[in-house]
C-alpha positions in Angstrom: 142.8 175.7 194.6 142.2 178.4 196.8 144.7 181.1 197.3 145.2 182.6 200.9 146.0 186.2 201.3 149.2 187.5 201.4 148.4 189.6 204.9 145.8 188.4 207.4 144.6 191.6 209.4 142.4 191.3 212.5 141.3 194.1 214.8 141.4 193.2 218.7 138.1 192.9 219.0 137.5 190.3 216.6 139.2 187.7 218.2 137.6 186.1 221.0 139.9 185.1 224.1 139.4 181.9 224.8 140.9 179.6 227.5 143.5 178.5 225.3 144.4 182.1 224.0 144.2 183.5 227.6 147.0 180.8 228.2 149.4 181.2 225.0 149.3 185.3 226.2 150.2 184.4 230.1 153.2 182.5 228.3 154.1 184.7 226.0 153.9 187.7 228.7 156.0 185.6 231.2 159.1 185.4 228.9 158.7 189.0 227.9 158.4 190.1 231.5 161.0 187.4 232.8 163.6 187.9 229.7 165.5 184.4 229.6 168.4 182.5 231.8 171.9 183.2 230.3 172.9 179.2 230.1 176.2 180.7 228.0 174.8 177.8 225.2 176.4 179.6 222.4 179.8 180.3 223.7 182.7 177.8 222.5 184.1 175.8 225.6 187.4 176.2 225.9 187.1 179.9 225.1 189.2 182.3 227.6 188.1 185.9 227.9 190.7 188.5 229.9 189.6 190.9 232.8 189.3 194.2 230.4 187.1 192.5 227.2 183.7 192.1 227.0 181.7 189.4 225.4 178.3 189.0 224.4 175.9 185.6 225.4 172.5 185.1 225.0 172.6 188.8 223.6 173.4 190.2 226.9 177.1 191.8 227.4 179.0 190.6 229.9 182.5 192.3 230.7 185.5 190.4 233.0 186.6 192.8 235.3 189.5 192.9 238.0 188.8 190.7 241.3 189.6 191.7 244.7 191.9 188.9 246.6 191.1 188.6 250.1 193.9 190.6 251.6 192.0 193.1 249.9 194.5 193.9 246.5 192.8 193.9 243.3 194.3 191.9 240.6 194.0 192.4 236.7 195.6 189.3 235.9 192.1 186.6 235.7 190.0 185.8 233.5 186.8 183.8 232.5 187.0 180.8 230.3 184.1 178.5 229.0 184.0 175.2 230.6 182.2 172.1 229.3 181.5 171.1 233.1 178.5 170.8 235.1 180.0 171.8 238.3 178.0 174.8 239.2 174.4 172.4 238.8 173.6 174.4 235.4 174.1 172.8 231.9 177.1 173.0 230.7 178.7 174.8 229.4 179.1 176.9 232.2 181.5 180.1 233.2 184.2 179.9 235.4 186.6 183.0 237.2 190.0 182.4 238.1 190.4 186.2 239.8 188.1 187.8 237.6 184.6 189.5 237.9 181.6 189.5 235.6 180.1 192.5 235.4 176.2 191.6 233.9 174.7 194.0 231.8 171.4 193.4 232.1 168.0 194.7 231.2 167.7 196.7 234.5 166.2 197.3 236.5 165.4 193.8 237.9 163.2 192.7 240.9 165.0 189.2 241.7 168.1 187.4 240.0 169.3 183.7 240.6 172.1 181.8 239.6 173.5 178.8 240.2 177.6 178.1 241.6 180.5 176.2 242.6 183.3 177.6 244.7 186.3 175.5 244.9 188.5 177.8 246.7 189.7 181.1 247.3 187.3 184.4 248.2 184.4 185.5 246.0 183.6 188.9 245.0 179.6 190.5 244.8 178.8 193.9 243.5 175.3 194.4 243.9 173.7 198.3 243.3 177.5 199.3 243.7 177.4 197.7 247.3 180.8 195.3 247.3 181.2 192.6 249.1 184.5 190.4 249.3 184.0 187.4 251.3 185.5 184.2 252.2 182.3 182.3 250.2 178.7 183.0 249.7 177.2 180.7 252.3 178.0 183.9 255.5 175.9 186.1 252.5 172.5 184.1 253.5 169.5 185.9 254.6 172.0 189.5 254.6 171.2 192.5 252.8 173.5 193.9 249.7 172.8 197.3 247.8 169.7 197.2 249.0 168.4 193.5 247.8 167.9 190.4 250.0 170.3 187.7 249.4 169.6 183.9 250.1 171.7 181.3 249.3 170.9 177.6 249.4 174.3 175.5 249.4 175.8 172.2 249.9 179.5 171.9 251.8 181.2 169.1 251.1 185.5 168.5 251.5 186.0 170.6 248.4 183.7 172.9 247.8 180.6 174.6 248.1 177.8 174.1 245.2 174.1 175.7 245.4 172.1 178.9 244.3 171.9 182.4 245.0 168.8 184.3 244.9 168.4 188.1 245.1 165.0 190.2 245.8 164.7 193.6 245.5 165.4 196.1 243.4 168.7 195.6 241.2 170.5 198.4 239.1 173.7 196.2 238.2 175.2 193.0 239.5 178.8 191.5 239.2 180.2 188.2 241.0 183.2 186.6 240.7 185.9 184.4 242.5 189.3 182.4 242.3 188.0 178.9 241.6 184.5 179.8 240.8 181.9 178.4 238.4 178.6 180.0 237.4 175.9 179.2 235.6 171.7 179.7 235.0 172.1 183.4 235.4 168.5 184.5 235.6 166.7 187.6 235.2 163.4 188.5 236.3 161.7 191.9 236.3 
């Protein structure tokens, strides 16, 4: 029986790019580039994180900070729990605020973000490139400018609450969002 090495070196040149190669390195080089959606898939449902702690998902830190009501007083009294839902359109399990912000820390800086959400009452809260917005919900947002970075949100209205996805261009140094009955989910990155 023949034994195969132990270490199998080959210099660049020695391997031919085919079609198939050319393919498996556009891939590869896509999620590199493109990093990967935070689907919060390895967080416990059911688990409740206070504005003040941070938490880590899909390797990324996230921290829960205060939320601004729409009267404009900041509260420190939310949080963010892990819900088994599918409101926000993601897979669950999904985040959701009750007067709290997440503050993403994320591999910055980023050329578009999109996530997907469901508001089911109260204001929302968006912090892009320190520009802070505190609105009644994200569909007046659409085709505006925030810290620089075009925002477009595609939504559906219904009797109790708004659903859809938010998409920001441009160039992004840091990015919270938050609200009072607010879900979140597919939080995607892409340099």
């Amino acid at each position: 029986m023949r034994r195969l090495p132990e270490t199998l070196r080959l210099e660049p040149e020695e391997v031919p790019m085919t079609p198939v190669l050319q393919r498996i390195a556009a891939a590869a080089a896509a999620v590199v580039l493109t990093g990967c959606c935070l689907k919060f898939n390895d967080l416990a449902p059911g688990t409740q994180v206070p504005v003040g702690a941070v938490f880590t998902t899909d390797r990324k830190t996230v921290r829960v900070e205060p939320f601004q009501w729409s009267n404009g007083t900041w509260t420190n009294n939310g949080y963010a729990r892990v819900d088994g839902s599918q409101l926000a359109g993601g897979t669950a399990p999904e985040l959701r605020t009750n007067n709290a912000n997440l503050n993403f820390q994320l591999n910055y800086p980023l050329q578009r973000l999109s996530f997907k959400f469901a508001d089911f009452g109260g204001n929302e809260n968006l912090k892009i490139n320190n520009d802070f917005r505190n609105v009644a919900n994200f569909l007046g947002l659409h085709n505006t400018t925030v810290g620089g970075v075009l925002v477009q949100v595609t939504a559906v209205q219904d009797v109790s609450s708004i659903r859809g996805e938010m998409v920001l261009q441009g160039p992004i140094q840091g990015f919270s969002v938050g609200g009072q009955e607010f879900w979140i989910d597919d939080v995607c990155p892409d340099r």
